[in-house]
TORTIBA-444464 format. One record per residue: chain; x, y, z of N, C-alpha, C, O, CB in turn. Coordinates in steps of 0.02 Angstrom, whole numbers, plus 50000, padded with zeros to 5 digits. Atoms other than C-alpha are relative to their C-alpha. Glycine has a CB too. Example, Ala and Ser with C-alpha at 12.3 -4.5 7.8 and 13.67 -1.06 7.14 Angstrom:
2
+--------+--------+---------+-------+---------+----------+-------+--------+---------+-------+--------+---------+-------+---------+----------+-------+
: cadena : n.east : n.north :  n.up : ca.east : ca.north : ca.up : c.east : c.north :  c.up : o.east : o.north :  o.up : cb.east : cb.north : cb.up :
+--------+--------+---------+-------+---------+----------+-------+--------+---------+-------+--------+---------+-------+---------+----------+-------+
:      A :  50045 :   49941 : 50000 :   50615 :    49775 : 50390 :  50045 :   50060 : 50000 :  50097 :   50059 : 50033 :   49950 :    50001 : 50062 :
:      A :  49958 :   49941 : 49997 :   50684 :    49947 : 50357 :  49961 :   50055 : 50037 :  49986 :   50110 : 50045 :   50020 :    50023 : 49929 :
+--------+--------+---------+-------+---------+----------+-------+--------+---------+-------+--------+---------+-------+---------+----------+-------+
! end
This chain:
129
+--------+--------+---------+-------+---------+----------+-------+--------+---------+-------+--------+---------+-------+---------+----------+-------+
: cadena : n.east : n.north :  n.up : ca.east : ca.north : ca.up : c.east : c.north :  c.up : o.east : o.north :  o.up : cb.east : cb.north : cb.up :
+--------+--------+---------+-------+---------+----------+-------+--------+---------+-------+--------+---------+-------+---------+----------+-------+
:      A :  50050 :   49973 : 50045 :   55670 :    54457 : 56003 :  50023 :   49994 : 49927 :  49985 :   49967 : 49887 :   49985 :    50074 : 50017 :
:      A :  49953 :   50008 : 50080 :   55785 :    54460 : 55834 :  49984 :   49919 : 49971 :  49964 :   49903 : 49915 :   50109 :    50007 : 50016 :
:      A :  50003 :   50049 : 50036 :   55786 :    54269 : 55852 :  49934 :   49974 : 49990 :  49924 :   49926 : 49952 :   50039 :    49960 : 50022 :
:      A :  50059 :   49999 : 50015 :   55618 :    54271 : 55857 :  49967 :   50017 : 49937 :  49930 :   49979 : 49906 :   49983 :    50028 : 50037 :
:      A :  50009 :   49959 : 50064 :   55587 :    54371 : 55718 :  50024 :   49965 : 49919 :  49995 :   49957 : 49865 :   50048 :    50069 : 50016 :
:      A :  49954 :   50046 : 50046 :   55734 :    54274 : 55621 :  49933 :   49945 : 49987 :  49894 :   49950 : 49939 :   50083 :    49961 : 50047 :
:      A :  50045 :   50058 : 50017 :   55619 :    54110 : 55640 :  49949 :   50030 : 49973 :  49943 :   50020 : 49913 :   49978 :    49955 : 50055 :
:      A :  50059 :   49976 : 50048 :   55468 :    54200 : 55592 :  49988 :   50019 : 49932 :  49939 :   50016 : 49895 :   49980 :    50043 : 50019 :
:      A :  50014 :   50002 : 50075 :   55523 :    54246 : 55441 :  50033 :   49946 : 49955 :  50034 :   49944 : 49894 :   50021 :    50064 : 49973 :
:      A :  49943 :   50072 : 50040 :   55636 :    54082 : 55394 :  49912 :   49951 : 50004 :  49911 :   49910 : 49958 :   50108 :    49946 : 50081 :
:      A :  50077 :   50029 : 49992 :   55431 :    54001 : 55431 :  49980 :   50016 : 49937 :  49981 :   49985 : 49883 :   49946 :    50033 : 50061 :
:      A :  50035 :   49969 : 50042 :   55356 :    54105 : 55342 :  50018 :   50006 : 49909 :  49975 :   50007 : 49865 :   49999 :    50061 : 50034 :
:      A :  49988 :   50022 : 50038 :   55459 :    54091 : 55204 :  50017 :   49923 : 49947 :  50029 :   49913 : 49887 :   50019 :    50028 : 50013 :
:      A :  50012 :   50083 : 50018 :   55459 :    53890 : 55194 :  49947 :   50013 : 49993 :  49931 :   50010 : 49934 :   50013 :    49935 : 50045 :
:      A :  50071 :   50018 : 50027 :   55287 :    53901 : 55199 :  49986 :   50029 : 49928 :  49972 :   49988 : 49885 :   49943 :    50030 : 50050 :
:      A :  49997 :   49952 : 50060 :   55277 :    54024 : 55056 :  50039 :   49991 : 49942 :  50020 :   50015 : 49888 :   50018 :    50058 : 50019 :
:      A :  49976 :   50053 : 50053 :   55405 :    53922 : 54952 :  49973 :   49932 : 50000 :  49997 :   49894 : 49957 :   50070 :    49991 : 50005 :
:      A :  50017 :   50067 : 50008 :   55302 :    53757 : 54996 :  49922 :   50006 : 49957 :  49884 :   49959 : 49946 :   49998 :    49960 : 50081 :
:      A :  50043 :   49965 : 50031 :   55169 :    53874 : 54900 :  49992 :   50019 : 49928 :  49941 :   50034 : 49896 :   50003 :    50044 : 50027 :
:      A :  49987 :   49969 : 50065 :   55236 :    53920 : 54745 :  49977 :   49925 : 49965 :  49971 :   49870 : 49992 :   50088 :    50036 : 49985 :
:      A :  50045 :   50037 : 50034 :   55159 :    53830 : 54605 :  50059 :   49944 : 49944 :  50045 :   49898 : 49906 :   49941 :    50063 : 49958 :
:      A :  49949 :   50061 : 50021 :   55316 :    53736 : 54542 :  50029 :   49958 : 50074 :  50084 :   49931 : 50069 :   50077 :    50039 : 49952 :
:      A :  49971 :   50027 : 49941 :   55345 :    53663 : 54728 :  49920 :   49954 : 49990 :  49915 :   49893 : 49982 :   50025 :    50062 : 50080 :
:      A :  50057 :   50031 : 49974 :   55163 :    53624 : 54746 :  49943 :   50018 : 49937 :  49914 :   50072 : 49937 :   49981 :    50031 : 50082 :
:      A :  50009 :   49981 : 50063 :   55083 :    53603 : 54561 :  49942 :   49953 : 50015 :  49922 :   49936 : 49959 :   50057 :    49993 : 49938 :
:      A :  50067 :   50034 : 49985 :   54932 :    53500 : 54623 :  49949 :   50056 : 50016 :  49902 :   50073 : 49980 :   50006 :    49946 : 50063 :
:      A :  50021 :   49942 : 49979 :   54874 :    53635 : 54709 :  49962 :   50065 : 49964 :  49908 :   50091 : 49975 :   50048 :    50016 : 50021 :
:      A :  50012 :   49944 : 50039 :   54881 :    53772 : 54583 :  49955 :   49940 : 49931 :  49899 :   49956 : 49911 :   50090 :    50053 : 49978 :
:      A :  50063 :   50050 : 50042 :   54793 :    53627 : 54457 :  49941 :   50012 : 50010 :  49899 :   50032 : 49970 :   49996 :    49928 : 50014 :
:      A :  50076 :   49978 : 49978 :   54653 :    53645 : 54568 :  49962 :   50043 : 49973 :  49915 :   50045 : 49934 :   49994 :    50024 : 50056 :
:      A :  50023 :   49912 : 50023 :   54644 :    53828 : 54564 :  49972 :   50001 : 49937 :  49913 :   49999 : 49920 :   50065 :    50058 : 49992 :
:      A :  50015 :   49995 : 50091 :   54655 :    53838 : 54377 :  49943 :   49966 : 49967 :  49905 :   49988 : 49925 :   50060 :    49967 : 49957 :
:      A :  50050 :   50032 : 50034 :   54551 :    53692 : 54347 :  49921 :   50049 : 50031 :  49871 :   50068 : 50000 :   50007 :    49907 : 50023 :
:      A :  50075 :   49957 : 49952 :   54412 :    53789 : 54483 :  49990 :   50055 : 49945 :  49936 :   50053 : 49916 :   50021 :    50048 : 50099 :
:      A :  49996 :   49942 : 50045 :   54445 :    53946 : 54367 :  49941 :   49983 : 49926 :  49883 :   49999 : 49912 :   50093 :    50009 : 49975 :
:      A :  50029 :   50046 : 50071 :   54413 :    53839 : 54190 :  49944 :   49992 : 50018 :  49903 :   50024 : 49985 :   50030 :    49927 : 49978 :
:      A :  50067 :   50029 : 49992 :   54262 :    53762 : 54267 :  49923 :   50068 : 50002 :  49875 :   50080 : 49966 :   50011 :    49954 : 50083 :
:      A :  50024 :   49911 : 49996 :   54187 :    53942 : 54332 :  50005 :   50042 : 49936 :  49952 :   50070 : 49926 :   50052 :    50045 : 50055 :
:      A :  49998 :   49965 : 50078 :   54231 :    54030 : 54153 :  49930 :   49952 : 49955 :  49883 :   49979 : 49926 :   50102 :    49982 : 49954 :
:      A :  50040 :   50052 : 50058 :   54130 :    53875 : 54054 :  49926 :   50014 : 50023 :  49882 :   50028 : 49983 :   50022 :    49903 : 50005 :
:      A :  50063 :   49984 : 49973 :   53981 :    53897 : 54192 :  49948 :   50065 : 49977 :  49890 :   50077 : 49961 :   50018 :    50008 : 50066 :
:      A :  50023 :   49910 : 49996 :   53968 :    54084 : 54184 :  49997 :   50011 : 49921 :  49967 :   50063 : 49911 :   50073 :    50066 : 50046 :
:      A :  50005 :   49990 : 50076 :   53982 :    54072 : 53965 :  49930 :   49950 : 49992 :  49903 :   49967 : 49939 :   50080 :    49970 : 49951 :
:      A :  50057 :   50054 : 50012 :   53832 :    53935 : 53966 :  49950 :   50041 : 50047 :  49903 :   50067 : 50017 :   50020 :    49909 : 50026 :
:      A :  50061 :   49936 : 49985 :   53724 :    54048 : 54091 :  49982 :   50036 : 49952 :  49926 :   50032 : 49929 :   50017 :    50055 : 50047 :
:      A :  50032 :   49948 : 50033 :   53747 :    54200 : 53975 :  49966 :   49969 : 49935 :  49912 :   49991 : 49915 :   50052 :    50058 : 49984 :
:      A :  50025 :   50031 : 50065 :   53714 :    54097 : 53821 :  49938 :   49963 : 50012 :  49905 :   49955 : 49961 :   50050 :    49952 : 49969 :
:      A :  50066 :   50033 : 49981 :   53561 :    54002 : 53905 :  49928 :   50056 : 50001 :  49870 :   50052 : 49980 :   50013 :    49966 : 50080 :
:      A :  50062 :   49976 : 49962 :   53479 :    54146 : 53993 :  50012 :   50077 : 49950 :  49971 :   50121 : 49967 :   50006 :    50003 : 50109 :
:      A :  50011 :   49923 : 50014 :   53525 :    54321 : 53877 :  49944 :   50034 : 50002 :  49936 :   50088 : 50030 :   50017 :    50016 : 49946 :
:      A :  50059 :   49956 : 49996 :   53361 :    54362 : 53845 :  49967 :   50023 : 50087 :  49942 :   50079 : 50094 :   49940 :    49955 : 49954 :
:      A :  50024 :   50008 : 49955 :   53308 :    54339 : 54021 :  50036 :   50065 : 50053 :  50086 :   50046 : 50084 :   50006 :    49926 : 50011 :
:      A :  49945 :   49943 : 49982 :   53385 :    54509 : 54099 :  50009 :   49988 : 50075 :  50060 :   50010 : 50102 :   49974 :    50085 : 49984 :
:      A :  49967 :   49982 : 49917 :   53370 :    54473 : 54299 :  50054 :   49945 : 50000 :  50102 :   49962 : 50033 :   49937 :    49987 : 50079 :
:      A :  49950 :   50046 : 50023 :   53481 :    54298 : 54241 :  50057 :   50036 : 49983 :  50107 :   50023 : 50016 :   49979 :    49961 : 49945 :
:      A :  49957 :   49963 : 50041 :   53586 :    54420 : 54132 :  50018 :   50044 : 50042 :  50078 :   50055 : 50030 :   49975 :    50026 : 49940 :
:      A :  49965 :   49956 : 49956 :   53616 :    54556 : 54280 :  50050 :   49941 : 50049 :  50109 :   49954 : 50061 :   49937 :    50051 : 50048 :
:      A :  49966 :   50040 : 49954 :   53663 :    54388 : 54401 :  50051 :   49996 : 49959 :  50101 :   50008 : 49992 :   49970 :    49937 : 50025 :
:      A :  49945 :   50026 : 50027 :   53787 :    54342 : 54258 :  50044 :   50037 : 50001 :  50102 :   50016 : 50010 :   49995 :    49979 : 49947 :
:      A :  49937 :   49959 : 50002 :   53875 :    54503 : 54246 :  50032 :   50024 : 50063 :  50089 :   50042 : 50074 :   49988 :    50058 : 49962 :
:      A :  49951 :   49989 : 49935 :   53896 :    54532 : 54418 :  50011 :   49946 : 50017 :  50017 :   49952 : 50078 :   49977 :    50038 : 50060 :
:      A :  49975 :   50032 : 49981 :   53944 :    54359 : 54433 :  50073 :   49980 : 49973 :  50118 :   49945 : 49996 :   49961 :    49968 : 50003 :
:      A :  49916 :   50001 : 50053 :   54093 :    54380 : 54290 :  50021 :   50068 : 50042 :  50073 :   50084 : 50013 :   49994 :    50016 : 49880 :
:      A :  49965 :   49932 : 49971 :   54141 :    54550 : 54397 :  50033 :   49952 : 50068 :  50095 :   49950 : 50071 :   49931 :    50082 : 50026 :
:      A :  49974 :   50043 : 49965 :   54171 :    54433 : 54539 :  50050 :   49979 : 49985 :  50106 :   49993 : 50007 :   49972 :    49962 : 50009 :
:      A :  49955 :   50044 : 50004 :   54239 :    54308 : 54455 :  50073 :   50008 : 49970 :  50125 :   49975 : 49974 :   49969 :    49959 : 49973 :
:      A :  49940 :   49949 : 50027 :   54350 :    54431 : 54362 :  50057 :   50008 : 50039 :  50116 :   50001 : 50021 :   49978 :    50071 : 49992 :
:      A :  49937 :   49961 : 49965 :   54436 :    54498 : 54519 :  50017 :   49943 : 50044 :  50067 :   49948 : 50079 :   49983 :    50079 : 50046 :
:      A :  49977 :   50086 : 49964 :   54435 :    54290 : 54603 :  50088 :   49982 : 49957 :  50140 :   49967 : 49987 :   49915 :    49912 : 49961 :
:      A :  49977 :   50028 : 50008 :   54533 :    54255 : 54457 :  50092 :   50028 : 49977 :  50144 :   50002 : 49958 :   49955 :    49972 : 49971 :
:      A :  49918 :   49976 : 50023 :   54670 :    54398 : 54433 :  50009 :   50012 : 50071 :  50060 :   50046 : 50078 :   50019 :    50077 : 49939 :
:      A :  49942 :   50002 : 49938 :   54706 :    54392 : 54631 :  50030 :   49932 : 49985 :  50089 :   49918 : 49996 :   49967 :    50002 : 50089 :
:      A :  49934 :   50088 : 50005 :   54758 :    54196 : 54584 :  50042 :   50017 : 49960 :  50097 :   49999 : 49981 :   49972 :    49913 : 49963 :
:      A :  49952 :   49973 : 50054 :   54853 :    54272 : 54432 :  50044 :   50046 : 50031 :  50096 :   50059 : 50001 :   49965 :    50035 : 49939 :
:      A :  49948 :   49966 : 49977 :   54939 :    54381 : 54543 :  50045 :   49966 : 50043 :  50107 :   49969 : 50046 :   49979 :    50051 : 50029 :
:      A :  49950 :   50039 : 49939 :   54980 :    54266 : 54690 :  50036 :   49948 : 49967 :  50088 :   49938 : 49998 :   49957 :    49962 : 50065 :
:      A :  49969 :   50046 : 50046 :   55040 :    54132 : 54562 :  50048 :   50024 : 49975 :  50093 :   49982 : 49971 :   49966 :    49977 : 49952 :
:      A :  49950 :   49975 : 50029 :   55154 :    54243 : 54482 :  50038 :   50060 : 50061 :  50092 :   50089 : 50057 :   49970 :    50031 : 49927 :
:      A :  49916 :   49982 : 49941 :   55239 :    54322 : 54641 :  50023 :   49955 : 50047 :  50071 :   49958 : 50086 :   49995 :    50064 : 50056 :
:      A :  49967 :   50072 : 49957 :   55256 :    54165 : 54722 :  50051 :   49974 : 49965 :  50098 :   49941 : 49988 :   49949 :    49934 : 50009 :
:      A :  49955 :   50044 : 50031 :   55339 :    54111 : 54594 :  50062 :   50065 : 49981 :  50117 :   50044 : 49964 :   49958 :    49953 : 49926 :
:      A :  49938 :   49948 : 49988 :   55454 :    54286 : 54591 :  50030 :   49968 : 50058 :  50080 :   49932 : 50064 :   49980 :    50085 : 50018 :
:      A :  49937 :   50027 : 49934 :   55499 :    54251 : 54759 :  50021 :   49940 : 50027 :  50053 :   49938 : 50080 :   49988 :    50022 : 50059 :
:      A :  49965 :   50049 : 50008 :   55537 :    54090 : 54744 :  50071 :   49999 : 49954 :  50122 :   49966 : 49966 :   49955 :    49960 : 49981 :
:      A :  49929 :   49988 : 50050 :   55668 :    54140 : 54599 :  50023 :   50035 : 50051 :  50080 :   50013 : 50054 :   49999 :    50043 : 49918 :
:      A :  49969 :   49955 : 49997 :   55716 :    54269 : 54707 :  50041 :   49981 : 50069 :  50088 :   50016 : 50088 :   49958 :    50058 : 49994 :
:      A :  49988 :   50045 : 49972 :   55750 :    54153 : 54834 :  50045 :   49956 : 50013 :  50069 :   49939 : 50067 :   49975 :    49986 : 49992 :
:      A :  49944 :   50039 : 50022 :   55863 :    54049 : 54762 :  50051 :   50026 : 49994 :  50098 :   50002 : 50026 :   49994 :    49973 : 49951 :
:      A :  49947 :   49958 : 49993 :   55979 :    54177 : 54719 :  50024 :   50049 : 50049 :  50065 :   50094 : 50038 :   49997 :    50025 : 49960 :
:      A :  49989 :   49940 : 49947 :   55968 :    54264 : 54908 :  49964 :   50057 : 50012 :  49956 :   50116 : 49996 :   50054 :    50027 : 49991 :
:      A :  50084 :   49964 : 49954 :   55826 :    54307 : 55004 :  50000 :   50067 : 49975 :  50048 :   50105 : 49982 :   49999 :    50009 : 50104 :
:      A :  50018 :   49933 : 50041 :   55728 :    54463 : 54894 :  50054 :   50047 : 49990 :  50058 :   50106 : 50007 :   49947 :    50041 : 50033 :
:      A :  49946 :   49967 : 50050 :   55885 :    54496 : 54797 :  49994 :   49954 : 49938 :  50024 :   49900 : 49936 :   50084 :    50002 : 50031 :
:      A :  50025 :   50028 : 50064 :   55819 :    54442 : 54626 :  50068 :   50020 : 49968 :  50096 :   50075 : 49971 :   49925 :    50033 : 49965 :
:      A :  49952 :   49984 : 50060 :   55960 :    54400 : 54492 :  49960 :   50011 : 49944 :  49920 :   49965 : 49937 :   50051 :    49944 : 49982 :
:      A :  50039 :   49992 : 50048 :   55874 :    54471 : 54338 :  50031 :   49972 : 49920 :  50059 :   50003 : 49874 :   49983 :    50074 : 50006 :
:      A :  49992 :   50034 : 50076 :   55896 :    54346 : 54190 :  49942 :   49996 : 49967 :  49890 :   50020 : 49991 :   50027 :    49927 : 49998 :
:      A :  50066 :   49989 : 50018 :   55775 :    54312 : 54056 :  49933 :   49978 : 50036 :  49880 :   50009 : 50044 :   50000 :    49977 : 49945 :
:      A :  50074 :   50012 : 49968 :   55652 :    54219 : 54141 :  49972 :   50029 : 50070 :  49913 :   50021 : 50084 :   49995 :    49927 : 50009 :
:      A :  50037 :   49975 : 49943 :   55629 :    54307 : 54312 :  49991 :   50088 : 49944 :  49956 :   50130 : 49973 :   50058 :    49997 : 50099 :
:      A :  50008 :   49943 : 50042 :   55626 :    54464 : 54179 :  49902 :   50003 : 49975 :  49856 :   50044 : 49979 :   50064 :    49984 : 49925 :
:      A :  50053 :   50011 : 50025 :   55483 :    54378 : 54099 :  49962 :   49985 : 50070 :  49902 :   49989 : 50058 :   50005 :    49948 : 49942 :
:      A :  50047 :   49994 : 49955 :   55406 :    54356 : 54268 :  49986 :   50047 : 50033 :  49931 :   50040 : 50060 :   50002 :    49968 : 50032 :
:      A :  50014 :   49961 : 50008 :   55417 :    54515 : 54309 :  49957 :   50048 : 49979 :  49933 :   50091 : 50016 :   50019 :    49995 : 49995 :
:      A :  50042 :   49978 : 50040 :   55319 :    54574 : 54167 :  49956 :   49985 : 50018 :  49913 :   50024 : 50038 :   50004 :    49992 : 49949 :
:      A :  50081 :   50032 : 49985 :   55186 :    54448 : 54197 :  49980 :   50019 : 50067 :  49919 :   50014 : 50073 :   49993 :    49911 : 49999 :
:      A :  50036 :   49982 : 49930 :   55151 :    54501 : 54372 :  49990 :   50087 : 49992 :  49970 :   50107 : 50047 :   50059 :    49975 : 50079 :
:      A :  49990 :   49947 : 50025 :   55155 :    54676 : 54310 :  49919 :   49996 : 49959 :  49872 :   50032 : 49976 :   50077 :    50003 : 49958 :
:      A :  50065 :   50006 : 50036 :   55004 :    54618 : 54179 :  49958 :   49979 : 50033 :  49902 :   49995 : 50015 :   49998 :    49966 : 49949 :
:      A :  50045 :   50034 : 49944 :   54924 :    54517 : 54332 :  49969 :   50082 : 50024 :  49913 :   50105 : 50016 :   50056 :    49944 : 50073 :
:      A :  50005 :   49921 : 49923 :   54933 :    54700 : 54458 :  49955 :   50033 : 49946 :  49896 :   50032 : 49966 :   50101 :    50070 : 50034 :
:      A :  50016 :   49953 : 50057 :   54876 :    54804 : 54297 :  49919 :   49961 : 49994 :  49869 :   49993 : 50010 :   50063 :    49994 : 49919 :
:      A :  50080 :   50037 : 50001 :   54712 :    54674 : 54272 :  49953 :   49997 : 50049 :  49892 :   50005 : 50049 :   50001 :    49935 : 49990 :
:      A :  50035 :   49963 : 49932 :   54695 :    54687 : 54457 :  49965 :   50054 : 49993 :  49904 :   50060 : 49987 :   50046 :    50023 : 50050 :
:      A :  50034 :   49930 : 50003 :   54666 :    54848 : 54447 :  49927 :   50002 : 49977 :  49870 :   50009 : 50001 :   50040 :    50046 : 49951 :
:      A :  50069 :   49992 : 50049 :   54549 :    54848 : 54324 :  49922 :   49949 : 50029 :  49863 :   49965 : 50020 :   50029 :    49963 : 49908 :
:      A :  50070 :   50021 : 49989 :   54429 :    54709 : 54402 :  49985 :   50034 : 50061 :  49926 :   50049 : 50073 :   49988 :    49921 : 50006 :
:      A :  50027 :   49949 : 49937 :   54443 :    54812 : 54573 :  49948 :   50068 : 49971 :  49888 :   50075 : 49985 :   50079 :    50040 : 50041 :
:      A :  50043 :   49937 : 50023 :   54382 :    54980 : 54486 :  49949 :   49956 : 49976 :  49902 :   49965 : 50014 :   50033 :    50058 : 49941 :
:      A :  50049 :   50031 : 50028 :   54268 :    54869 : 54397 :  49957 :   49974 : 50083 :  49931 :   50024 : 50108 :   50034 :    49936 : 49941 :
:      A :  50035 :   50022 : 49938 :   54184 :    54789 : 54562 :  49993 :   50064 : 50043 :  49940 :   50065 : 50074 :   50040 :    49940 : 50039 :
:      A :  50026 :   49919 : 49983 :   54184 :    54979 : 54630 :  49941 :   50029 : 49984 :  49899 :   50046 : 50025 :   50039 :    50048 : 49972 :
:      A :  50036 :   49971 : 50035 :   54081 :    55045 : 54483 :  49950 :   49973 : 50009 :  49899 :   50007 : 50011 :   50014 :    50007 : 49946 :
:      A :  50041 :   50048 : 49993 :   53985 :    54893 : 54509 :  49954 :   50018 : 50072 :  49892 :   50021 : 50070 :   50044 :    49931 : 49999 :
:      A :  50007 :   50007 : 49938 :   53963 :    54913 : 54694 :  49936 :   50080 : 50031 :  49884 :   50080 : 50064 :   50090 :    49996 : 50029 :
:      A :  50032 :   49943 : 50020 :   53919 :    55118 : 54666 :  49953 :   49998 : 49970 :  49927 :   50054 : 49970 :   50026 :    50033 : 49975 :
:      A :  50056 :   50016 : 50043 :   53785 :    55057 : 54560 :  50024 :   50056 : 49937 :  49989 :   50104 : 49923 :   49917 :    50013 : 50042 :
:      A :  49975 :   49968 : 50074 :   53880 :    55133 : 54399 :  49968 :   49937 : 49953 :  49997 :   49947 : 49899 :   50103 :    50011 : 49989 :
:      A :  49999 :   50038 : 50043 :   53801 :    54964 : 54298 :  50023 :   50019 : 49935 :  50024 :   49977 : 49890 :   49951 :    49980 : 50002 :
+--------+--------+---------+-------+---------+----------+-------+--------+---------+-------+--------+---------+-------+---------+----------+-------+
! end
């Protein structure tokens, strides 16, 4: 059972370093570019249709969406890429130099934005418009 367990997480962790966005930077291109493309869409709606208010309700609950689409990628991008540092220096025992410091932070500003589009898609959901 142990060595079971062992492999499952020596898997699970290749896969999850063949994930991180400096292993596999095509990938996260995508994403980002999908993101970019979705931001430009959703700014050319509101600017097309403002006056038009049932257009203008689709847009804002489609930026509340797209809000909390794009800080779960901002989160998983930036702890993939923790535990990939953390990785290197011996499985989730992070050496803390400047740059896993500075990644740190940023996943810290990711969780914190989380937040905020979750309560936001709540209020949304409660019909708080």
């Amino acid at each position: 059972l142990d060595n079971l367990m062992l492999t499952m997480i020596e898997r699970m962790s290749w896969a999850l370093h063949r994930m991180t966005p400096s292993s596999n930077p095509l990938l996260w291109l995508i994403l980002n570019l999908l993101c970019l493309f979705s931001s430009v869409l959703l700014l050319c709606i509101e600017l097309r249709f403002e006056e038009d208010s049932t257009i203008a309700k689709f847009a804002t609950r489609s930026y509340l969406v797209y809000d909390l689409f794009t800080t779960v990628i901002w989160v998983m991008e930036t702890a993939m890429e923790l535990y990939a540092a953390g990785e290197v220096h011996n499985a989730f025992k992070i050496e803390f130099d400047r740059s896993n410091t500075i990644l740190v932070l940023h996943l810290l500003f990711a969780v914190y934005f989380l937040g905020d589009s979750i309560i936001a898609v709540c209020k949304w959901k409660a019909g708080d418009d």
